[in-house]
C-alpha positions as a Markdown table, in Angstrom:
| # | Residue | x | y | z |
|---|---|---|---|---|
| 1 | Unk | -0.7 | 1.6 | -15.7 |
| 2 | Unk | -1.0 | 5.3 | -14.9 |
| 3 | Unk | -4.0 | 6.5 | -14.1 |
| 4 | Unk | -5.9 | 9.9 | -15.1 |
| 5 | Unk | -6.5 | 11.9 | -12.0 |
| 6 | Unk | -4.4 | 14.9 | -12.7 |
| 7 | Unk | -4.7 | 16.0 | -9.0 |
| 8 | Unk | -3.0 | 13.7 | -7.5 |
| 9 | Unk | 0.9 | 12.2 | -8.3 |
| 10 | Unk | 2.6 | 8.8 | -8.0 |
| 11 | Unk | -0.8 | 7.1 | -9.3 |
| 12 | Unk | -0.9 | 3.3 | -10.3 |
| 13 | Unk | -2.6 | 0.7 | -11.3 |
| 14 | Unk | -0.5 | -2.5 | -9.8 |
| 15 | Unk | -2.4 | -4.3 | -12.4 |
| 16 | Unk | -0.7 | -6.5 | -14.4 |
| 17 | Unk | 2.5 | -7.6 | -12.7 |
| 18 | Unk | 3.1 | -10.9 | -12.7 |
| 19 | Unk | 3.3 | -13.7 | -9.8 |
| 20 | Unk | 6.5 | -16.5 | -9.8 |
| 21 | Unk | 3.7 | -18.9 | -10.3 |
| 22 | Unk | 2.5 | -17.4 | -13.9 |
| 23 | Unk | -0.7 | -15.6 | -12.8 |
| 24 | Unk | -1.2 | -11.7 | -12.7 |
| 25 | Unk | -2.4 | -9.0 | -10.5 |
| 26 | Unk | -5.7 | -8.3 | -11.1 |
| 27 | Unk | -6.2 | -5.0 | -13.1 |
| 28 | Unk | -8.1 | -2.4 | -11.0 |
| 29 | Unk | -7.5 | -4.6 | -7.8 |
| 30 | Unk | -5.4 | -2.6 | -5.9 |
| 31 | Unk | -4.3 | 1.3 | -6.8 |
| 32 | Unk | -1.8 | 3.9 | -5.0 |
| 33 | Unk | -1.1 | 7.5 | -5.1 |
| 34 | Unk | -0.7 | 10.2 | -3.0 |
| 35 | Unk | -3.1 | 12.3 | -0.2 |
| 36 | Unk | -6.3 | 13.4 | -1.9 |
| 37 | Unk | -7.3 | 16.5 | -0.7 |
| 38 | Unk | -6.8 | 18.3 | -4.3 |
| 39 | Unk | -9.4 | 15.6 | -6.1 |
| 40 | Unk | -12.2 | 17.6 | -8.3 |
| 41 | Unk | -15.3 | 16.8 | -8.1 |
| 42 | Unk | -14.8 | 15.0 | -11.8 |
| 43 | Unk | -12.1 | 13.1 | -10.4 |
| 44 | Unk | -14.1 | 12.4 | -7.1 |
| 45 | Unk | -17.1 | 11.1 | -9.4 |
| 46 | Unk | -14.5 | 9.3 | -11.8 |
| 47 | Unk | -12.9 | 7.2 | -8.7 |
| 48 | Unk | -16.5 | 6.2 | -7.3 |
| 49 | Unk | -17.7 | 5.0 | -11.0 |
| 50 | Unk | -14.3 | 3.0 | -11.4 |
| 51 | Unk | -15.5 | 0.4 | -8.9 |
| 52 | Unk | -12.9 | 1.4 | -5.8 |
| 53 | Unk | -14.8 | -0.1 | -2.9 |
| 54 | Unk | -12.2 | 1.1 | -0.3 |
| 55 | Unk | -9.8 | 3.9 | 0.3 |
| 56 | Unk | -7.1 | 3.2 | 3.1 |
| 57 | Unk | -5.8 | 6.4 | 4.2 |
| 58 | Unk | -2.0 | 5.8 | 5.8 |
| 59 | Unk | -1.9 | 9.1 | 7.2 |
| 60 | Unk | -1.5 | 10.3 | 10.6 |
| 61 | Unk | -4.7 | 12.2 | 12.2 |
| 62 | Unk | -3.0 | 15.6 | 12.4 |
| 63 | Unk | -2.4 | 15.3 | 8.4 |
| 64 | Unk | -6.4 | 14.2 | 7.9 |
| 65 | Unk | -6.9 | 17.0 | 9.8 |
| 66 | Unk | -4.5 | 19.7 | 7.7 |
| 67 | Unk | -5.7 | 18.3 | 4.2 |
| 68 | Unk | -9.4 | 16.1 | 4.7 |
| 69 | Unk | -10.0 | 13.7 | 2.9 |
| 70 | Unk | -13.1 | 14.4 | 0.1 |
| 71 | Unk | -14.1 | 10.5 | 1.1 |
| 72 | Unk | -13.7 | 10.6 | 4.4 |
| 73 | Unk | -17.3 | 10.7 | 5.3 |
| 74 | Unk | -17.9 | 7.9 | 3.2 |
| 75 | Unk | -18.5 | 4.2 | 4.2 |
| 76 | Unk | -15.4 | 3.4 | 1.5 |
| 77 | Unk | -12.8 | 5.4 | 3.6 |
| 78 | Unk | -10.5 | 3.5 | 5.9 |
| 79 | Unk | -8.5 | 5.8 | 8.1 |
| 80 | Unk | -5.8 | 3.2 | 9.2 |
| 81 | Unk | -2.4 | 5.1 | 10.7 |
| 82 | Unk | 0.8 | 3.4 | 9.4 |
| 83 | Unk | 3.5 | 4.7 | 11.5 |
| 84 | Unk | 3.0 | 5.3 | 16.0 |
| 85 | Unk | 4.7 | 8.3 | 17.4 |
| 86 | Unk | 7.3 | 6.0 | 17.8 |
| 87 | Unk | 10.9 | 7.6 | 18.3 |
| 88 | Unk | 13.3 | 5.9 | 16.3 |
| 89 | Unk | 16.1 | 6.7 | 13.7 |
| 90 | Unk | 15.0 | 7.1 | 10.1 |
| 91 | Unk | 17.4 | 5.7 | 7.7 |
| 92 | Unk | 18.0 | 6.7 | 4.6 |
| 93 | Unk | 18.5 | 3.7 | 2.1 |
| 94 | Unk | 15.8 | 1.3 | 3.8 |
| 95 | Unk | 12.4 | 1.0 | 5.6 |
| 96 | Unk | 14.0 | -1.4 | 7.9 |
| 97 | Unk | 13.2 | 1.1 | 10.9 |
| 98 | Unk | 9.8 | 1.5 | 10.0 |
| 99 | Unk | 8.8 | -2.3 | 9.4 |
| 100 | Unk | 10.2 | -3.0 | 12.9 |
| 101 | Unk | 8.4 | -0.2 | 14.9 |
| 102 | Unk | 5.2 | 0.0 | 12.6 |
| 103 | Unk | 4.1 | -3.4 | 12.9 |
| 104 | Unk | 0.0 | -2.7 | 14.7 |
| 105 | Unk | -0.3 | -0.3 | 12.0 |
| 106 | Unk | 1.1 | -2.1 | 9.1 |
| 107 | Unk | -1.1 | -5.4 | 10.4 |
| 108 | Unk | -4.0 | -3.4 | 10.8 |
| 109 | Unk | -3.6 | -1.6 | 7.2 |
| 110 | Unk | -3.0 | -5.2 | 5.8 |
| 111 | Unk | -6.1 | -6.2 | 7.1 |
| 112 | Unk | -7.7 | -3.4 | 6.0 |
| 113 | Unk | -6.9 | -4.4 | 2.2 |
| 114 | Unk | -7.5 | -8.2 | 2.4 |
| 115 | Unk | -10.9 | -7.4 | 4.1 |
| 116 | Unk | -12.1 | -4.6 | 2.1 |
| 117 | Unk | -15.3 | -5.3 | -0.2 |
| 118 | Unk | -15.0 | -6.7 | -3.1 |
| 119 | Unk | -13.7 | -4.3 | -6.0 |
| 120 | Unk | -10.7 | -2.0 | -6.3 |
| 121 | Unk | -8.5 | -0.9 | -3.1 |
| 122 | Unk | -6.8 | 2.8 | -3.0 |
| 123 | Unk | -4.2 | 2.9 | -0.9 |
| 124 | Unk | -2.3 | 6.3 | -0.3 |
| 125 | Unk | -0.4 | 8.6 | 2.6 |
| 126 | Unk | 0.6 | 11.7 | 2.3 |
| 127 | Unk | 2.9 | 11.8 | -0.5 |
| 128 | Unk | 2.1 | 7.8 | -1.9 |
| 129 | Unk | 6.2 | 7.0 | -1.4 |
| 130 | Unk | 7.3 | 5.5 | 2.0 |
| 131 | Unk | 4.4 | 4.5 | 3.6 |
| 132 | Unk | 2.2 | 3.1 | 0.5 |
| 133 | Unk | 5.4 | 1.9 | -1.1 |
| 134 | Unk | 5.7 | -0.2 | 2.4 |
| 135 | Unk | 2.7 | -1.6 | 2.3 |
| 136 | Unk | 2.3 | -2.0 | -1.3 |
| 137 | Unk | 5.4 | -4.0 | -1.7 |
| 138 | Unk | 4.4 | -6.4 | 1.1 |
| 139 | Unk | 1.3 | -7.1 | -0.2 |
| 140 | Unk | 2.6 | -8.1 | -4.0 |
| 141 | Unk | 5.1 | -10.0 | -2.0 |
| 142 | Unk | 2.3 | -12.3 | -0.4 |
| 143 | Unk | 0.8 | -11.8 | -4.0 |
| 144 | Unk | 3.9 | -14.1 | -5.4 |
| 145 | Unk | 5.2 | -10.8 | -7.5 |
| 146 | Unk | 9.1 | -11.7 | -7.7 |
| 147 | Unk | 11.2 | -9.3 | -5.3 |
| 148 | Unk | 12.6 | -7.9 | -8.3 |
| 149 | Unk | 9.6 | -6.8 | -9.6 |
| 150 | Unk | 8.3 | -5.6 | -6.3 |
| 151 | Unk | 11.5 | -3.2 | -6.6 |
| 152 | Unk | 11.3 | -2.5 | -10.1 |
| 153 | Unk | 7.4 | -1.0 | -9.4 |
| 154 | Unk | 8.4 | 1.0 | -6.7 |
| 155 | Unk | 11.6 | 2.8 | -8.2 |
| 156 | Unk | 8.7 | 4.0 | -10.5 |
| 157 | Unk | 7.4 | 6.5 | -7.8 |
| 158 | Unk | 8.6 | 9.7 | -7.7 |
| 159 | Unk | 11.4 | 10.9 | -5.9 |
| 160 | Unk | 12.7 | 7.6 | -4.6 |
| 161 | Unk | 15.4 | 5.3 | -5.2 |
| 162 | Unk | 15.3 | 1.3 | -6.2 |
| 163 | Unk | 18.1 | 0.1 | -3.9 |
| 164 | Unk | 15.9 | 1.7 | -0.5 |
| 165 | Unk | 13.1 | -1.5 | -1.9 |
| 166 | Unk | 15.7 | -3.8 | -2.4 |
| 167 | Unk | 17.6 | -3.6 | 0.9 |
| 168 | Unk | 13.8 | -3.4 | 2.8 |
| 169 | Unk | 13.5 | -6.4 | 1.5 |
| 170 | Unk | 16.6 | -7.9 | 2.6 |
| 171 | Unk | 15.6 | -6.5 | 6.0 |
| 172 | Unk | 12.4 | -8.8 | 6.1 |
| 173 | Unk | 14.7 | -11.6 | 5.3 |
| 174 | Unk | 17.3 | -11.2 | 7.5 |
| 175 | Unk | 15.7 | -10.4 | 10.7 |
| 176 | Unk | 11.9 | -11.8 | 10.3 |
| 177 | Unk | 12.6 | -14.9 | 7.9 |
| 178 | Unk | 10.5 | -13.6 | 5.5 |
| 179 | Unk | 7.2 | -11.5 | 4.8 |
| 180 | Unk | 4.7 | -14.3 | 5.7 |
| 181 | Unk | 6.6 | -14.5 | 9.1 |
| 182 | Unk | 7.1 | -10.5 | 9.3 |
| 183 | Unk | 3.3 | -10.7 | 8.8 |
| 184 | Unk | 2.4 | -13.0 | 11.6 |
| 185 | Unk | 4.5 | -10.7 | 13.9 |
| 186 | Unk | 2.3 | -7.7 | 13.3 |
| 187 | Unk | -1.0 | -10.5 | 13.8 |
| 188 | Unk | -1.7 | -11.0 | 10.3 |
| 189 | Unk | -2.8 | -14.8 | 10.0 |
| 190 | Unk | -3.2 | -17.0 | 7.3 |
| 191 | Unk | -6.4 | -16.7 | 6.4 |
| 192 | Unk | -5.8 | -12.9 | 5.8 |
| 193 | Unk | -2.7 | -13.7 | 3.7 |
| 194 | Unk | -5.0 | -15.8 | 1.4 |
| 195 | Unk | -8.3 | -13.5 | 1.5 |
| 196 | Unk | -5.7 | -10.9 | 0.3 |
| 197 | Unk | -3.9 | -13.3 | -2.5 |
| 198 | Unk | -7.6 | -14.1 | -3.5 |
| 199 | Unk | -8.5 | -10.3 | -4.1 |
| 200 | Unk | -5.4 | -9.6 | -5.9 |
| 201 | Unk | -4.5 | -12.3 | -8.0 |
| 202 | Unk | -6.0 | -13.4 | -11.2 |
């Protein structure tokens, strides 16, 4: 679904997708767009009445610092950076690069979501592509959405292309075994993986 806030871009609802076991993702369980320093104060108000109980901000520190957050002094704002300063090669057509140096960031952001009160989870970076469409496709993998799906959701954000989804994935295959195993190499253990299917799925 694609929500209302006019200030921002790439905004969903991953409500509504569905698992290989025949469930659902939760509507209003878990949300992404982009940064949200342009938010009104109707928009601010509308996010807070919609029952969001955490925001998990992606971003580095020097881009909280260029564009605040309007939440940030809030007890609902996670500040949890993604990506190190880590020096590596950014390719074009995967993530791969970033899933094998990000991995204390991307455990601690998983967390982050499977730990978060109960209600609806906002997850967003700068520009809600690379770095939310990381973590949002790993966590509807752990959710049980098919890959296919995962990929089809996130060709839906602007600017980006299906195929960089699909061979991420691969990636996680090929050279972790999988996203449960990826998962336990950035010190996400079972019980988060099921505290975070248990907020997600219906």
């Amino acid at each position: 679904m694609i929500l209302d806030w006019p200030d921002c871009t790439n905004v969903r609802d991953l409500g509504g997708l569905t698992t290989t076991d025949g469930r659902r993702i939760r509507p209003d369980a878990l949300l992404r767009s982009d940064n949200h320093h342009r938010l009104t104060a109707e928009t601010i108000a509308a996010i807070r009445a919609g029952g969001v109980r955490r925001i998990v901000d992606l971003r580095w520190a020097r881009e909280c610092t260029a564009h605040p957050s309007p939440f940030a002094a809030d007890p609902l704002y996670a500040h949890v950076p993604l990506l190190g300063d880590n020096d590596y090669e950014i390719l074009p057509h995967t993530y791969a690069p970033l899933l094998d140096h990000s991995r204390p960031g991307i455990g601690a952001a998983f967390r982050a979501v499977a730990e978060a009160p109960p209600g609806g989870v906002v997850v967003h970076c700068h520009e809600g592509k690379d770095r939310t469409g990381v973590l949002v496709a790993l966590l509807l993998l752990v959710a049980g959405v098919p890959e296919d799906e995962v990929a089809d959701d996130y060709a839906l954000t602007e600017g980006v292309q299906r195929i960089v989804m699909v061979n991420t994935i691969e990636h996680l295959h090929q050279a972790y075994g999988g996203v449960a195993k990826y998962l336990a190499d950035c010190g996400v253990d079972a019980q988060v993986l099921e505290a975070a299917r248990a907020r997600l799925v219906d």
